[in-house]
C-alpha positions in Angstrom: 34.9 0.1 14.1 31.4 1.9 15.0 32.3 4.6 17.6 31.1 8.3 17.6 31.5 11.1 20.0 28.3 13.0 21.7 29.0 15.9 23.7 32.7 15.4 25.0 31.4 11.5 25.7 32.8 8.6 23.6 30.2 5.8 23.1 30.9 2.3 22.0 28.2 0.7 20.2 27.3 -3.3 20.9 28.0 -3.5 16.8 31.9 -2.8 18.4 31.6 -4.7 21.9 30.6 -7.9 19.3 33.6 -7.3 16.7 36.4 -6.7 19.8 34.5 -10.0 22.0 34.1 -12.2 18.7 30.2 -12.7 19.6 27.4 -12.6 17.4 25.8 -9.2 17.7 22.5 -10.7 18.5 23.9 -12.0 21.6 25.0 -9.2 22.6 22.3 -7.2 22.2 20.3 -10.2 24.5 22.8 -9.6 27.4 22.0 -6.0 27.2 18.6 -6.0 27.1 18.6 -8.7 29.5 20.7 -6.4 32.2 19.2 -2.8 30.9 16.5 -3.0 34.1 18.4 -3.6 37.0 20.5 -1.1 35.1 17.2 1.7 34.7 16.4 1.0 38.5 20.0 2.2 39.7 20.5 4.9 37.4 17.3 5.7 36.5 17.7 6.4 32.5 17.6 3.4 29.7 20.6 2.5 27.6 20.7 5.1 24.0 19.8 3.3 21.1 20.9 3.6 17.5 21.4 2.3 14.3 24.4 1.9 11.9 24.8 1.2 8.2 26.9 -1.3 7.1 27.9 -2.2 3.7 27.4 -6.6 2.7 30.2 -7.9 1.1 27.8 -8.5 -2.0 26.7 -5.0 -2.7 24.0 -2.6 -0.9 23.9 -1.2 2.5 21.8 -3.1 5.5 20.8 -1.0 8.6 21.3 -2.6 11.6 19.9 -1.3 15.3 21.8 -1.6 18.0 23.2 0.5 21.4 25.8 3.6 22.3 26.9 2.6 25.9 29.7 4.7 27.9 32.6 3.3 29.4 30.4 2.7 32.8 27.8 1.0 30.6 29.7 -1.0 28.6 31.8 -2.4 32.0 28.8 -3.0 33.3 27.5 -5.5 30.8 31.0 -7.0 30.4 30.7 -8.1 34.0 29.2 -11.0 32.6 31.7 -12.0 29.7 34.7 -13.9 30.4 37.9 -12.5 31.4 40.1 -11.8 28.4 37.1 -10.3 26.4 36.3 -7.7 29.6 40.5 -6.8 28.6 40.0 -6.3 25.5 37.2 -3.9 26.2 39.1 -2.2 28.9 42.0 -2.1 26.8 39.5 -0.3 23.9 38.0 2.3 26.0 41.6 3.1 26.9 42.5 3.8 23.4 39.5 6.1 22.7 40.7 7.9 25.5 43.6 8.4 24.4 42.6 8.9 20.9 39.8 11.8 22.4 43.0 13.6 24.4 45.1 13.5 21.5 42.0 15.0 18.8 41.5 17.6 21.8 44.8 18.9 21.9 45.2 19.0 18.0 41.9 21.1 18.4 43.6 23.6 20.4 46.8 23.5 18.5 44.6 24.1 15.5 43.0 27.5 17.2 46.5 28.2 17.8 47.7 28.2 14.4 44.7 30.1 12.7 45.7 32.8 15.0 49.3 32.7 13.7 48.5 32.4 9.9 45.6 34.3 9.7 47.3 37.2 7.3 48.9 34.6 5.2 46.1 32.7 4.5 45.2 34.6 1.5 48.7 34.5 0.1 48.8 31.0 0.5 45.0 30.3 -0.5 45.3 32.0 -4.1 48.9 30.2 -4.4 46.5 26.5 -3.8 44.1 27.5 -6.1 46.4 27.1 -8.8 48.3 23.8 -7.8 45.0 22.2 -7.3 43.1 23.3 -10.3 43.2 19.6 -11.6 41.5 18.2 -8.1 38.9 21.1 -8.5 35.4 19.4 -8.7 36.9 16.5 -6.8 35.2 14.7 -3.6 37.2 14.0 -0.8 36.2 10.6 1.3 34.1 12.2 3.7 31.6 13.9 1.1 31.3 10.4 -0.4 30.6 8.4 2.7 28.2 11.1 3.9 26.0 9.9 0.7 25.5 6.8 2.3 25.6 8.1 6.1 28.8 7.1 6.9 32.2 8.0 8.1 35.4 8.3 6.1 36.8 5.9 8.1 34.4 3.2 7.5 34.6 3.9 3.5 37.8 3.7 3.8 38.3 1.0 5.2 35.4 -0.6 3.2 38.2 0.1 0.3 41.0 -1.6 1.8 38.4 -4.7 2.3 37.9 -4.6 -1.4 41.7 -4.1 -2.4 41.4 -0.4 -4.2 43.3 1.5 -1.7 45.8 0.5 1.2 47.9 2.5 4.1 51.2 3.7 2.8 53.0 6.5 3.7 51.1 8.0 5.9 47.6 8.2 3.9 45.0 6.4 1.7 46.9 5.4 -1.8 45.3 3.5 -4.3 46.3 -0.1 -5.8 48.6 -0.1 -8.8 45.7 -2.0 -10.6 43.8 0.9 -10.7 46.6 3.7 -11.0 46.1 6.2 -13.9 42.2 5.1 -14.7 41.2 8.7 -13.8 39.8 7.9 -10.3 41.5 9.9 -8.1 43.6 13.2 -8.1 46.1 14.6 -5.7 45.1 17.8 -3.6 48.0 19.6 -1.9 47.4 21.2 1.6 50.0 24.0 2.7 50.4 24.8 6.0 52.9 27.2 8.3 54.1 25.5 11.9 54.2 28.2 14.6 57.9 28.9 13.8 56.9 29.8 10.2 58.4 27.1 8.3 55.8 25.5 5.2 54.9 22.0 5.5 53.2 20.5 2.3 50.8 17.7 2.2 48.6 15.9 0.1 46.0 13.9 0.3 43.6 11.9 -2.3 40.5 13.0 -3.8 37.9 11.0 -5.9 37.0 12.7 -9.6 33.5 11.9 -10.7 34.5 8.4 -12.6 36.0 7.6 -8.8 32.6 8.7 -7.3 31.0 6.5 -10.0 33.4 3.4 -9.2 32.7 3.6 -5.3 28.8 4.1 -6.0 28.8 0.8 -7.8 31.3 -0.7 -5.5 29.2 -0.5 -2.5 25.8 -1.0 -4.2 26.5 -3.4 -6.7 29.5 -5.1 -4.9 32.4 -4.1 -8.1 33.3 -1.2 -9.5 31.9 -1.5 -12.9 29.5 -3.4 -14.8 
């Protein structure tokens, strides 16, 4: 999915309105462009335009243009689609609502918690630093997809797509096909809940043959020559 937040506002972007409606995005973007003036008369502004990259099945990264419409906009040019693909917008822009109130309050709960562990946090960094000195050097998802000016989600789901990495547990794990190839390491994260008690998690990072792998994944379409 292509959806980003600007200032408090979630935006949809037609690349999304064509994936959830099952329409080519070029006709999309012809109903928007065909509706953006009567649109620019009533509200007096244009729709925002954009661009996202998108990795082709068979290697390489195309750019595509295409528009960030709010809620309003993006109703507004559904008035035109049939019925069940104006619900399944509707029903869309209700979960990013949800999902926005949900990363709002982990914000705050975040704030919350700094406050509480502040003195620990030395105690507990040095403690890290030695269970993670094999992930040290090690890229996490979002450093890697910000190479190629994407998200984390979208590389990760890019390796799902390609069968490297699926869902389980709770976070990103790799395939048994390419366990113990040196790709990936564990990182461990500790944190304190606001009674005190430690919770442990960890998450996957990518070592430099993994960074290697995904570079040749997404620009030569396989991991290796």
């Amino acid at each position: 999915m292509h959806t980003q937040f600007k200032q408090q506002t979630a935006y949809m972007t037609s690349l999304e309105i064509a994936e959830i409606c099952g329409k080519p995005h070029n006709d999309i973007l012809k109903a928007i462009r065909k509706m953006e003036p009567a649109w620019e008369r009533v509200s007096l502004g244009k729709f925002s335009q954009s661009s996202r990259k998108v990795i082709q099945p068979n290697g390489g990264v195309r750019e595509f243009p295409c528009y960030e419409l709010t809620k309003t906009e993006t109703l507004y040019i559904a008035t035109k689609f049939r019925d069940e693909e104006r619900a399944k917008l509707v029903l869309r822009w209700e979960q990013l609502e949800m999902e926005r109130l949900t990363q709002h309050q982990s914000m705050r709960l975040l704030t919350t918690k700094q406050e509480v562990l502040h003195e620990s946090e030395e105690i507990v960094g040095e403690q890290l630093d030695e269970v993670n000195e094999e992930s040290d050097g090690c890229l996490t998802v979002s450093e890697i997809a910000a190479v190629y000016n994407m998200t984390a989600h979208d590389l990760n789901s890019f390796l799902v797509d390609m069968k490297i990495q699926r869902w389980r547990c709770g976070q990103y794990r790799l395939l048994p096909k390419y366990e113990g190839l040196g790709l990936t390491a564990d990182r461990l994260n500790v944190s304190y809940s606001l009674k005190g008690k430690l919770k442990y998690e960890t998450y996957l990072v990518w070592t430099e043959k993994g960074r290697d792998f995904i570079t040749n994944l997404i620009e030569n379409g396989h991991g290796w020559d």
